[in-house]
C-alpha positions in Angstrom: -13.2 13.4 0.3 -9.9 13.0 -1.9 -10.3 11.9 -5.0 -6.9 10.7 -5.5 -6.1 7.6 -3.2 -3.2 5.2 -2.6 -4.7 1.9 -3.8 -4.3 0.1 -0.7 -6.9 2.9 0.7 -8.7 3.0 -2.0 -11.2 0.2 -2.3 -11.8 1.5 1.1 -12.5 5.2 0.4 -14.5 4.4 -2.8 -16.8 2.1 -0.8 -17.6 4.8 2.1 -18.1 7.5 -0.9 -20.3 5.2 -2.8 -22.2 4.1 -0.2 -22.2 6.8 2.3 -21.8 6.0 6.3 -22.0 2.0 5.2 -22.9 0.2 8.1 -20.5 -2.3 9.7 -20.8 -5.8 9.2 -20.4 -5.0 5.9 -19.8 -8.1 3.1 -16.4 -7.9 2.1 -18.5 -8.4 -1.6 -18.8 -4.6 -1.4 -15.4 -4.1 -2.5 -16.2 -6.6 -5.4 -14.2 -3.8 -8.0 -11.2 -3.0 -6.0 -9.7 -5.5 -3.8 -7.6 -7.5 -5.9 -5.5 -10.8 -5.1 -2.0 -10.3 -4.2 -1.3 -14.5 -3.9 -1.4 -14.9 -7.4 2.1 -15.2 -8.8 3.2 -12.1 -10.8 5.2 -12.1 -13.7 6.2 -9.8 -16.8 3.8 -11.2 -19.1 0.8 -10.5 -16.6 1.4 -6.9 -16.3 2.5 -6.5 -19.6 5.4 -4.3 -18.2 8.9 -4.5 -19.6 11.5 -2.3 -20.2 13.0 -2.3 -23.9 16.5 -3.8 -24.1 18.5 -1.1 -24.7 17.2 0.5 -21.2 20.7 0.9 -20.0 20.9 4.2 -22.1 20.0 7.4 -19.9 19.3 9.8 -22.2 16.7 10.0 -24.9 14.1 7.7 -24.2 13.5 4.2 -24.2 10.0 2.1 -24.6 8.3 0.9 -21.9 5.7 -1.9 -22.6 2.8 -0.9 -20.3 -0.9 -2.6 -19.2 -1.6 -0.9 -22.3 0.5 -1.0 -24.8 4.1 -0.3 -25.3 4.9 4.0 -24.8 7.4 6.2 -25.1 9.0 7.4 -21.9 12.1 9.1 -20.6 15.2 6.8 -19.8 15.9 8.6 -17.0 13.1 11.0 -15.7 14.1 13.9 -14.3 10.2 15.7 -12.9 7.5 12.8 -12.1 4.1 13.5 -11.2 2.9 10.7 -9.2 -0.8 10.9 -8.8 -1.4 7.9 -6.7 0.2 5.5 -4.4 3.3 4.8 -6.0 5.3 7.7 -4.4 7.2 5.7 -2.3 8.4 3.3 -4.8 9.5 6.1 -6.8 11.8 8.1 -4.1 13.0 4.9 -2.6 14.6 4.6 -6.6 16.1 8.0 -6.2 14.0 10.0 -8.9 12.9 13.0 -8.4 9.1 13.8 -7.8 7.5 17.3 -9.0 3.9 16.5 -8.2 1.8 13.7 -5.5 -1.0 13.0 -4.3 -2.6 14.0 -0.9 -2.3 10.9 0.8 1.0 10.5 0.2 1.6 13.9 1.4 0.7 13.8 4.6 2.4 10.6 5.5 5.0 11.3 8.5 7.6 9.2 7.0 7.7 10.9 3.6 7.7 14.1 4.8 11.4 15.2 4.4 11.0 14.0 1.0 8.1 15.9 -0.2 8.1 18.9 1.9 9.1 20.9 -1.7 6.6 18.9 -3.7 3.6 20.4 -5.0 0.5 18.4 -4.1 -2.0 17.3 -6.8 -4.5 15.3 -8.2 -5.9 13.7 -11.5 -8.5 17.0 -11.6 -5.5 19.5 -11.2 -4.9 19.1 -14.5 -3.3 23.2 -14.7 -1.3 22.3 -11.8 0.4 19.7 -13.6 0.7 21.6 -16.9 3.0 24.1 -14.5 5.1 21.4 -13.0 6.2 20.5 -16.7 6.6 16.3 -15.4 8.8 14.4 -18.2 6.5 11.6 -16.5 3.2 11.0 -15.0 2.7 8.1 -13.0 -0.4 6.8 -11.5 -3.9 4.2 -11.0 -6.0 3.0 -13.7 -8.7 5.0 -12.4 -7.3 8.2 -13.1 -9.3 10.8 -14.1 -8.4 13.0 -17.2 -6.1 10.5 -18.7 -6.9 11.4 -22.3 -5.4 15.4 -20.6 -2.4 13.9 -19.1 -1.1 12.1 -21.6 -0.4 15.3 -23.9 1.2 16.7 -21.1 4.0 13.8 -20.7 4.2 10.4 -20.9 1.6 8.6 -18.3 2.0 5.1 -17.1 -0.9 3.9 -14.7 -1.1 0.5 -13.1 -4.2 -1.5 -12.2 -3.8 -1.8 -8.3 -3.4 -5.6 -7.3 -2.7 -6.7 -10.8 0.6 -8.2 -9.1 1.6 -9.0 -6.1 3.5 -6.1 -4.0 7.7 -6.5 -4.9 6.7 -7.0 -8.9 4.8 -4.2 -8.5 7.9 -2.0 -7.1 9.8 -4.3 -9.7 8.0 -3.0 -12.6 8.0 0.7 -11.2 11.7 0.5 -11.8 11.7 -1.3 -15.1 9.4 2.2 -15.9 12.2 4.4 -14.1 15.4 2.8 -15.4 16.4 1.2 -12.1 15.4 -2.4 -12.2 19.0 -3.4 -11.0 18.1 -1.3 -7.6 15.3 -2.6 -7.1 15.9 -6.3 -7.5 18.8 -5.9 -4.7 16.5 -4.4 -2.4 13.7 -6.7 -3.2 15.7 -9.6 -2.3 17.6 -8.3 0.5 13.9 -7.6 1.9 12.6 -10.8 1.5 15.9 -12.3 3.6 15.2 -10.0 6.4 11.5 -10.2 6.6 12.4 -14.0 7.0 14.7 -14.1 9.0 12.4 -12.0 11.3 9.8 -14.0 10.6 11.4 -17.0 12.1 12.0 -15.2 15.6 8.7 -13.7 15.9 7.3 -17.5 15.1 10.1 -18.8 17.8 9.1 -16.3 20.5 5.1 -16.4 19.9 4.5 -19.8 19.0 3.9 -21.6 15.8 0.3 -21.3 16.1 -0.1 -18.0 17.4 -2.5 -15.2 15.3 -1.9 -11.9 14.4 -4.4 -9.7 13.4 -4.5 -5.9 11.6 -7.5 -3.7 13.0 -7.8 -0.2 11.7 -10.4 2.7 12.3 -11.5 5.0 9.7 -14.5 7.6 10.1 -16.7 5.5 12.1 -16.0 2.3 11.3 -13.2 -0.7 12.0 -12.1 -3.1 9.7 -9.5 -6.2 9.5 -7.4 -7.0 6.9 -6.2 -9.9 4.3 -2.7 -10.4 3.0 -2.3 -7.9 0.7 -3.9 -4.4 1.9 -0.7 -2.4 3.1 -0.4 -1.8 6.7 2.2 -4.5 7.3 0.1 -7.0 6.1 2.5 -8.3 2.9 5.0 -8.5 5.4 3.5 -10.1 8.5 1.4 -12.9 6.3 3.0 -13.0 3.2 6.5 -13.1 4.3 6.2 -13.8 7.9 3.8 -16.5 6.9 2.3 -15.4 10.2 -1.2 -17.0 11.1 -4.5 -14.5 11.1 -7.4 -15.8 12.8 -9.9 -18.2 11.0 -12.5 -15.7 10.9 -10.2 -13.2 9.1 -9.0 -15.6 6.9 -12.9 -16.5 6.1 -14.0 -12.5 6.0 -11.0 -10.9 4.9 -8.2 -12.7 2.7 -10.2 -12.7 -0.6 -11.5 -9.1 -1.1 -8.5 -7.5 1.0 -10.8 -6.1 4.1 -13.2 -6.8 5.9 -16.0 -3.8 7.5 -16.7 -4.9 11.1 -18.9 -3.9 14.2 -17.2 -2.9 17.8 -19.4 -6.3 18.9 -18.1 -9.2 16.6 -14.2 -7.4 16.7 -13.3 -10.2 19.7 -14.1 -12.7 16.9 -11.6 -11.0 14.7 -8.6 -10.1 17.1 -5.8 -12.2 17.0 -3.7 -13.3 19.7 -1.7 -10.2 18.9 -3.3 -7.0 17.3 -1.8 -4.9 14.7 -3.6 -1.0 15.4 -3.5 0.9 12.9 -4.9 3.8 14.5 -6.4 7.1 13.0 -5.8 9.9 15.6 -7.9 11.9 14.1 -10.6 9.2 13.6 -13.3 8.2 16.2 -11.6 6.0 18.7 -13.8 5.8 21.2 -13.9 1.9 21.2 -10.6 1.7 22.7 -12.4 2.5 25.8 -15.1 0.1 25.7 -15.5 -2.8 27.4 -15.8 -5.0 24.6 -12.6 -3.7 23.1 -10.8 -4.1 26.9 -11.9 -7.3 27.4 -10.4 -8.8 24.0 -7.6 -11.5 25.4 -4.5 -9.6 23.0 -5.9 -6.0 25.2 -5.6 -8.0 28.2 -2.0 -9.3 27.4 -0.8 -6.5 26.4 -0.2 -7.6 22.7 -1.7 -4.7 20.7 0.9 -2.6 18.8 -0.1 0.2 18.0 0.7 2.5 15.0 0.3 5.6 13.2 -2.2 4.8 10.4 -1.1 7.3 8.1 2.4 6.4 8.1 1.5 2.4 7.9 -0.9 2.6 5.3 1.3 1.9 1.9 3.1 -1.1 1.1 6.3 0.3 -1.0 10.1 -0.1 0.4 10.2 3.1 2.3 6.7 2.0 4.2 8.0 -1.8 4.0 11.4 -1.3 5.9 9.7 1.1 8.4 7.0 -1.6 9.2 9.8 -4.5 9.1 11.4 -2.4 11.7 8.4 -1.8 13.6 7.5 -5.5 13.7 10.5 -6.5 14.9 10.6 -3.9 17.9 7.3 -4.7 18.7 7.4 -8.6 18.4 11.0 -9.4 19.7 11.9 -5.9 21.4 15.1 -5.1 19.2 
C-alpha cells in the first residue's frame, strides 16, 4: 500500500489500511478524520496562507504565512518536491517538479510532465536529500516532517481545509503565481457554468448524476468535494445527486456501498470511475445491468486514475469530459 496519497484518495486508502478488507455498507463515520467539508467558504484568514507583500520579487525569498506559521521560502522555486496531491496544481503554474508522489505518477494525463521526475515519498527521505528541492510541498500527514524541513523549506496543507480553487489559490500565493492562477480560476468557473447550463437544458432540471467508483473489492459514491469530477458536476454544475447520496455521501465525502443497495445510489446518469485493474466483475451482474442509467445508456465511463484529482490540469480534462459525455461536443 502507498503510503503517500493524493488527499482526495486518501481518506479512502487510510480506511481500507486501517481496517483491512472493510466490508461494504460501511458508515461514512469511518472516515470521521479525513473527509473534510469543501462547502464551507474559504478565505485567507482560514488557511492562514498569504503571500508577503513584496512577493512580486523573484529572487531571494519571500515569506509565506503557512497553516503554521509564517516561513521562509523561495520567491521563485526552481526544484519542488511534491509529496502529495498537489502535483498538478504545481505544473499547471509552470514550476518545475524534482520529486512526486506515486499516485501522481501514474496518472495518464501527467505523464509527459513527469516522465523525468524522480518518484518519492515522505519515507524516502535520502531520495529527496539527492534531488536538492529549494521546496517541499505536501499533506499534513507527512511523515518525517521534522527531516524535510532541514532539507528545504516544506509547506503542507491540511486536505479539505478550503474548498478546491482556494486551495490551487493558495498553492500559487506559495509559488509566486497568484496572478495565474486567479485568471484561470475564474475563467473555470465561467466555463463550468456555462456547461452547466446545457447539461441542465439537455437532461432536465431535475435530473441526478451520480459518481460510482471501484477500488479493491469494494464500490463507493461520492459527495461534492472528493475529486473525480465531483467539484465540478455539483459544485459548479449545481447538478442534482440522488437523495440517498446526498443523505450517505455529502458530509464525510464518500460513501462505502454493497453491489445490492448501488440501484439506490445510481443516478439518472452515472459517473464510472472505473479501476481497470480493480475487480469489476459487477459490471456484469444483473443488479448492476438492471440499474435504469445502465439501461439508458447514461453511464460515462472513465479512467479512475486519470479522474481522481481535483487541480486545473485534472479539472479542465474532466470539464472536457463532461461536456463530451453530457452534450456530445
Amino acid at each position: 500500500m502507498k503510503k503517500t496519497l493524493f488527499p482526495a484518495l486518501i481518506a479512502l486508502i487510510l480506511t481500507l489500511s486501517a481496517c483491512g478488507n472493510a466490508s461494504s455498507n460501511k458508515t461514512s463515520s469511518d472516515a470521521a478524520n479525513n473527509g473534510k467539508n469543501t462547502n464551507a467558504a474559504a478565505n485567507t484568514e482560514q488557511t492562514g496562507g498569504s503571500a508577503a507583500a513584496d512577493n512580486t520579487d523573484t529572487s531571494g525569498t519571500v515569506t509565506y504565512q503557512s497553516e503554521s506559521g509564517p516561513i521562509e521560502v523561495p520567491a521563485n522555486p526552481q526544484r519542488v518536491v511534491v509529496l502529495s496531491s498537489f502535483a498538478g496544481n504545481v505544473m499547471a503554474l509552470g514550476v518545475n517538479i524534482v520529486g512526486v508522489d506515486s499516485w501522481s505518477k501514474m496518472n495518464p494525463r501527467y505523464q509527459s510532465k513527469l516522465k523525468d521526475v524522480q518518484e518519492i515519498s515522505d519515507e524516502s527521505v535520502e531520495k529527496i536529500i539527492e534531488l536538492n528541492p529549494d521546496l517541499i510541498i505536501g499533506l499534513d500527514n507527512v511523515k518525517n516532517l521534522d527531516k524535510l524541513k532541514k532539507i528545504a523549506p516544506t509547506v503542507v496543507y491540511t486536505y479539505g481545509k478550503v474548498d478546491y480553487l482556494t486551495q490551487h489559490l493558495e498553492i500559487a500565493k506559495l509559488l509566486n503565481k497568484e496572478t495565474e492562477a486567479q485568471a484561470w480560476i475564474d475563467d473555470f468557473k465561467k466555463r463550468a457554468d456555462e456547461a452547466g447550463k446545457e447539461i441542465k437544458a439537455k437532461i432536465g432540471e431535475n435530473a441526478t448524476v451520480s459518481v460510482i467508483e471501484n477500488f479493491d473489492k469494494h464500490l463507493y459514491v461520492f459527495g461534492s468535494n472528493w475529486g473525480r469530477g465531483t467539484e465540478i458536476l455539483y459544485q459548479e454544475m449545481k447538478l442534482n445527486m440522488p437523495q440517498k447520496v446526498t443523505d450517505m455521501a455529502l458530509k464525510e465525502g464518500y460513501y462505502a456501498l454493497s453491489l445490492e443497495v448501488l440501484p439506490q445510489f445510481a443516478g439518472d446518469y452515472v459517473i464510472l470511475s472505473k479501476n481497470g485493474d480493480a475487480d469489476n466483475s459487477f459490471l456484469n451482474t444483473d443488479t448492476y445491468k438492471n440499474i435504469p442509467a445502465v439501461k439508458n445508456n447514461h453511464v460515462f465511463e472513465a479512467n479512475a486514475k486519470e479522474f481522481y484529482f481535483n487541480d486545473p490540469i485534472t479539472l479542465d480534462f474532466q470539464l472536457e469530459f463532461f461536456k463530451q459525455h453530457f452534450l456530445g461536443q
